[in-house]
N, C-alpha and C positions, 0 to 999 in steps of 0.2 A: 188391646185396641178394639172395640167396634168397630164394625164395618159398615161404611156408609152406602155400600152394595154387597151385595148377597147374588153369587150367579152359577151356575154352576160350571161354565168352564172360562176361565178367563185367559186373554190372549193376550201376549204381549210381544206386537208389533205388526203393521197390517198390510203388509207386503203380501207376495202371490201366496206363499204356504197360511202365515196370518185368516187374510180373509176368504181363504178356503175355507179352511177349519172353521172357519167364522159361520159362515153361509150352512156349509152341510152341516152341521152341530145342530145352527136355529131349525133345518129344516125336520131335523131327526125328534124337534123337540124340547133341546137342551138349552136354558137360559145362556146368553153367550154376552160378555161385554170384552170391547175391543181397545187396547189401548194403545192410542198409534202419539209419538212427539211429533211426526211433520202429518203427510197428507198419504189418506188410505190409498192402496196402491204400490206404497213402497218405491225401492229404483227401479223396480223391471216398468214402471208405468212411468213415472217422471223424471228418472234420468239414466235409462237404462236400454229394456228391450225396444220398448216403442218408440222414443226419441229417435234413436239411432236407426230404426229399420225407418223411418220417415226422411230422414239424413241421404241412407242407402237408396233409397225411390228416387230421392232426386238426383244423387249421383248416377242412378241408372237413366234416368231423364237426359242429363245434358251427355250421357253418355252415346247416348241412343240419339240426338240432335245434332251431336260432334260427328258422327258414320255415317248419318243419313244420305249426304251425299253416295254413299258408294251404292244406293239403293234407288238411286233416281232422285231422292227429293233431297233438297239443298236449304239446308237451314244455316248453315253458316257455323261461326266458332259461338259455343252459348256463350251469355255472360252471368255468372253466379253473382245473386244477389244473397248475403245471409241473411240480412233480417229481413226478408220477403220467407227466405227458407227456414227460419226459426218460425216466423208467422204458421206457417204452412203449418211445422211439425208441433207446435203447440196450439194449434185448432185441435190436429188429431189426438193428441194427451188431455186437453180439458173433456173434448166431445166422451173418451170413454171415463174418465174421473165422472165425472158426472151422472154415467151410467152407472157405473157403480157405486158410488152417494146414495142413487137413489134404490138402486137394489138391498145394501146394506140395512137402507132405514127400513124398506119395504118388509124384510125379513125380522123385522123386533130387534134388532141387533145394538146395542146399546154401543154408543162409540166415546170415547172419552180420552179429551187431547190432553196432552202433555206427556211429560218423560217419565214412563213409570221405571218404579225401582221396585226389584225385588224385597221384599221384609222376608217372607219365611217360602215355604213350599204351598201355603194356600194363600198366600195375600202378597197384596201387591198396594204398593202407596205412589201416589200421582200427587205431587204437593202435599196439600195433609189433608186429603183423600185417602181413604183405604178399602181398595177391591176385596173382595173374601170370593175364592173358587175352588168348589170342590176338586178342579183337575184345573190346575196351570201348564200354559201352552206356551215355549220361547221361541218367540218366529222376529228375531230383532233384525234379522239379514246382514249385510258387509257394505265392507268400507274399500276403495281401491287402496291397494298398496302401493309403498313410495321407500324408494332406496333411503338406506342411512346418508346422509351426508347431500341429499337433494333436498334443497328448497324448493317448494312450489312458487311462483309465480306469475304474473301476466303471460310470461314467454315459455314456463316451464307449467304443462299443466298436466292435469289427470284428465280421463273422460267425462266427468261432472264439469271442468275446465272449458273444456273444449266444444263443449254444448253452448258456450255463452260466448266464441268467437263473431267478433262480428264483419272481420275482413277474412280472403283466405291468404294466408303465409306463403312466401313464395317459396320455400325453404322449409321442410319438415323432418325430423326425425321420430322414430315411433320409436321408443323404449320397449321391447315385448313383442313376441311375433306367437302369440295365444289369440286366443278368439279376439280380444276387443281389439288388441294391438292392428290382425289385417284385416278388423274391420273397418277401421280408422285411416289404416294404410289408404283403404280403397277407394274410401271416400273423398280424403285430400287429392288423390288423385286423378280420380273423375272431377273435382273443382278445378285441378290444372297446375297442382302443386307439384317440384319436386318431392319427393318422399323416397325416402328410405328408412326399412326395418329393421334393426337391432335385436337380435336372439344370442340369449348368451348359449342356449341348447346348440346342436348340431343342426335342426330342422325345424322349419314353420309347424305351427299346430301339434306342436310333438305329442302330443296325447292321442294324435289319429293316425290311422294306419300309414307309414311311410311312402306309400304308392301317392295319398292323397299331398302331403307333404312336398313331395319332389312335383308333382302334376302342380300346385298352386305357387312353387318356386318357377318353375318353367311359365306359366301363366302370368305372372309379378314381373319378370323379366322383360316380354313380351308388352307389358303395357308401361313400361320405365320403369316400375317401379324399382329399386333397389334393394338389395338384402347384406347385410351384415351379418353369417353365422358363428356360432361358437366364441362369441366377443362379448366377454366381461366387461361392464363399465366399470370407470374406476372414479369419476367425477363429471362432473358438468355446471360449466359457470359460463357467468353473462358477462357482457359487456355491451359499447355503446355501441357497436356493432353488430348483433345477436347473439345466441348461446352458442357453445363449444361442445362438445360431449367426448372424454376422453376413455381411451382403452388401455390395459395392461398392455398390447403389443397394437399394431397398426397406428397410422394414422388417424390426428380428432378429425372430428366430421364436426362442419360449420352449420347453424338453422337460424332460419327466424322464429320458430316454434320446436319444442321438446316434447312433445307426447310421452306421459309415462304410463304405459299400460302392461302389469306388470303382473294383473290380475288382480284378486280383489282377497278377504281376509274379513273375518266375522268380525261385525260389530261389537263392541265389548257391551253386555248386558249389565245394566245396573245393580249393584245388590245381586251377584249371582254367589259372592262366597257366602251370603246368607243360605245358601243350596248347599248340598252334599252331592253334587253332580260329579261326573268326572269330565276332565277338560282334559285336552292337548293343544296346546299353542294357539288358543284361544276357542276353539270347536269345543263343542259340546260331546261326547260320546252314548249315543245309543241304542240299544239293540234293533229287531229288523222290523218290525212297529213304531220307533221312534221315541220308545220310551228309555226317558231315563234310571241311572239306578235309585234315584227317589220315587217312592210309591205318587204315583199320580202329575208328576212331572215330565213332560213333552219338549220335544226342541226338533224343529224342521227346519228346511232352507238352508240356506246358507250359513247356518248356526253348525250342520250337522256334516260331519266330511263326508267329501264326494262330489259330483257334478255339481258345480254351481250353476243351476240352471231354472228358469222361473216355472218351467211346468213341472221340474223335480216336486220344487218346494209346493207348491197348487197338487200335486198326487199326495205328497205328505200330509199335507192340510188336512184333506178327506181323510186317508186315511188314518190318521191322529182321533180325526171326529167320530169315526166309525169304531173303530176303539175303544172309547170312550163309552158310547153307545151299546157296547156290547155286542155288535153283530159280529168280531171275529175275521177281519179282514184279511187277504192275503198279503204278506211280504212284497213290497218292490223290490223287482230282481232291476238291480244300477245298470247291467249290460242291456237292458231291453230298453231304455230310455234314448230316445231318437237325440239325434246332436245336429246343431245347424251353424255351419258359420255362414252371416250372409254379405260374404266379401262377392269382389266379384273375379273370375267365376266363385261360385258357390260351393260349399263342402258340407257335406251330410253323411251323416253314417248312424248304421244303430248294429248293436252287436258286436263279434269281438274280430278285431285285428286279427291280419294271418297267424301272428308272432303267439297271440294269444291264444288263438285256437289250435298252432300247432302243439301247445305246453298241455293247453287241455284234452286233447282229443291224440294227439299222436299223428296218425296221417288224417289228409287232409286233400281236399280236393279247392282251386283255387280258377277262377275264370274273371279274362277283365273284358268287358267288351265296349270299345271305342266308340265315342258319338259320333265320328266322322262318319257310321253308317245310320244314321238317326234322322229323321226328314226334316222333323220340327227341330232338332240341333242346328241343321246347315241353313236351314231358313232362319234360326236367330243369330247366326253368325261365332257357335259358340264352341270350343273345346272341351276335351274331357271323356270319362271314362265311367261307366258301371263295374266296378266289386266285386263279385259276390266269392264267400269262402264255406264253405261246408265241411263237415265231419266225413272220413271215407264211408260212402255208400249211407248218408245219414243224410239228416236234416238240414238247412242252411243255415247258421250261425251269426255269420257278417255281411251285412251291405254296406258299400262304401261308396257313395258319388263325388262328383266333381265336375263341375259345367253349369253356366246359366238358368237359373232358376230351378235347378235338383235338388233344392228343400222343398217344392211342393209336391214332390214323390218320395218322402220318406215316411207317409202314412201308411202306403203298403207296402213299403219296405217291414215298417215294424210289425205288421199282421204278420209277414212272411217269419222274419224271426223269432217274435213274438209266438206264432201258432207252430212252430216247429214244422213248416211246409221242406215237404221234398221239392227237389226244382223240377223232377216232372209235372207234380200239383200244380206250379207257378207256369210252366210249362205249357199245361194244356188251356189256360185262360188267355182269351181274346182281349188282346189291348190294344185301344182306339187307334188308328190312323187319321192322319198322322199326331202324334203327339210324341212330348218325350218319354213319356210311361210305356211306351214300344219300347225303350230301351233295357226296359227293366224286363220286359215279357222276350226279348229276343235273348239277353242273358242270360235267363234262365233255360232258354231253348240252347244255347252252345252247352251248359251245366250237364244239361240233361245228355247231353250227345249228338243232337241235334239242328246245329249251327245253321242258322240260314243268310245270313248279314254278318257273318265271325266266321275267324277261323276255328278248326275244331282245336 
């Protein structure tokens, strides 16, 4: 077949890794065309990161409307409009679609719609269209997952679902106590929903350090919310009454809504057994550049196991393009990639769990220091704890938060792990007063020996 384009890297799929790749390629040089079946951006932009942190603002809104009173000003009980509140959160996903539209075109970036399907390792066909690229890039992203034997419907939905609510459920159960699951929790809950979370694991968040887990249980409790741990589901069915949700032991739990958030699972790629890739359970496998074991074949994002996380895939992108490029880029180390859930309170961490670093390192030095000593914590009314774990007599390794808006302090968190800081280093820097970044600088002062607001 002729190719009805000629480019030299083509991308298939234009989600965060996608249109990274896309962007640093054109800027390096490199002919790039983009081949996305819905709308550039992918889910982290239209049903994904941004929808839902727009969702999360306003549940911090009527949250912050519902306590005011205890602050002097008396606003009363909110009342949730949704489609005032989808209004809101899809102003902010067009305004930045848009921005990026016009960046795409800005940069040469050739884009072209519809479902491409793999043909070989250099071509790609879009109807009977056919791409030719010298390096093919697989950035197709994921789809949520959904138990055997669940129907999705009106009442049973996934988080794409539940985006398109337009009353709130009096009655919620959340399927999944992972990032989206008490992201979801949080939300119905600051609307004024019962909610309860379902984890079949032992604990919330179980991929982050157990400290933070038990602090965001205790946290959950505190604001109604309810937890179900270590509870397999065994079914869930409707009736003209609401859904049911059954377990191998305990009692069903009754809702007017099923949230299933259960995490999410790589899109299947068109035409990938045209590929000589290696796969596992849908993932793509490739070494620590992102290449696969086809000469000049790529797969980032959520194609590639590990964090499913959108600045994973946006780091892969570049570096995929640089690559490519020739400059020779270093390996993403997966432990230095910051983590945010933005429930409320909030959980952040970068680097590795105590558990982790004890397996690596042997001893270990481990300091938690409490916001109750924090200025700007007790003025936002909020709970929670600073982390931090180090190698004996070494460098810091893990930061772990937990408290009211502690994802906008995991930039220097990740410097700190990231540059291999001793916590004297972190120590002897001056952090602003009051703010919650004192938290992380007086932490570092208990690490060091030094406590001034902690115990030693």
């Amino acid at each position: 077949m002729s190719p009805d384009i000629d480019a030299d890297v083509v991308i298939l799929g234009a989600g965060s890794g996608g249109y990274a790749c896309a962007l640093r390629a054109a800027q390096l040089g490199l002919s790039v065309v983009l081949v996305e079946r819905d709308k550039l951006g992918g889910t982290c932009l239209h049903v994904g990161c941004i929808p839902t942190k727009a969702m999360l603002h306003a549940a911090e809104v009527a949250d912050t409307a519902r306590h005011a009173a205890a602050i002097g000003v008396d606003l009363g009980e909110p009342s949730i409009d949704l489609g005032r509140v989808a209004a809101y959160r899809e102003g902010v996903v067009n305004r930045l679609f848009k921005g990026l539209t016009g960046l795409v075109k800005g940069r040469g970036i050739e884009v072209v719609a519809g479902e491409g399907r793999v043909v070989d390792a250099s071509s790609v066909a879009v109807g009977d269209r056919v791409i030719r690229g010298r390096h093919l890039v697989l950035a197709t992203g994921s789809v949520p997952k959904v138990l055997p034997g669940i129907a999705l419907s009106e009442r049973v939905v996934t988080s794409d679902g539940a985006l398109a609510l337009t009353t709130v459920p009096e009655r919620v159960v959340v399927l999944g106590g992972g990032v989206i699951g008490v992201e979801f929790a949080s939300v119905f809950a600051s609307f004024g929903a019962q909610v309860t979370v379902v984890e079949a694991l032992p604990r919330l968040v179980a991929a982050e350090d157990p400290a933070l887990s038990d602090g965001l249980q205790r946290a959950f409790r505190q604001r109604g919310i309810a937890t179900r741990l270590n509870a397999p589901v065994t079914g869930v069915s409707e009736d003209a009454d609401g859904v049911t949700v059954t377990f191998a032991e305990g009692e069903p739990l009754s809702a007017d809504l099923v949230l299933v958030a259960l995490g999410r699972r790589p899109a299947p790629v068109p035409g990938i057994e045209n590929l000589d890739v290696e796969t596992d359970r849908g993932y793509v496998l490739t070494d620590s550049v992102c290449r696969t074991r086809v000469p000049r074949v790529y797969a980032v994002g959520d194609l590639v196991p590990g964090l499913q996380l959108a600045h994973r895939g946006f780091a892969q992108g570049i570096l995929v393009a640089e690559e490519i490029a020739g400059l020779q880029p270093a390996p993403i180390v997966e432990s230095g990639i910051p983590r945010v859930t933005y429930c409320e309170p909030e959980v952040a961490s970068v680097g590795l769990t105590e558990a982790a670093a004890r397996e690596r390192y042997g001893e270990i030095d481990v300091v938690e220091y409490n916001l109750a000593g924090n200025g700007k914590s007790q003025i936002l009314g909020t709970r929670g704890f600073v982390k931090l774990v180090r190698a004996k007599g070494g460098p810091v390794v893990g930061v772990h938060l937990l408290g009211s808006r502690v994802g906008e302090q995991i930039g220097e968190a990740q410097l700190i792990v990231g540059w291999e800081a001793y916590a004297e280093d972190v120590a002897a820097l001056i952090h602003a007063h009051p703010t919650q970044n004192e938290a992380l600088g007086e932490a570092h002062l208990a690490l060091a020996g030094k406590p001034l607001h902690a115990h030693a």
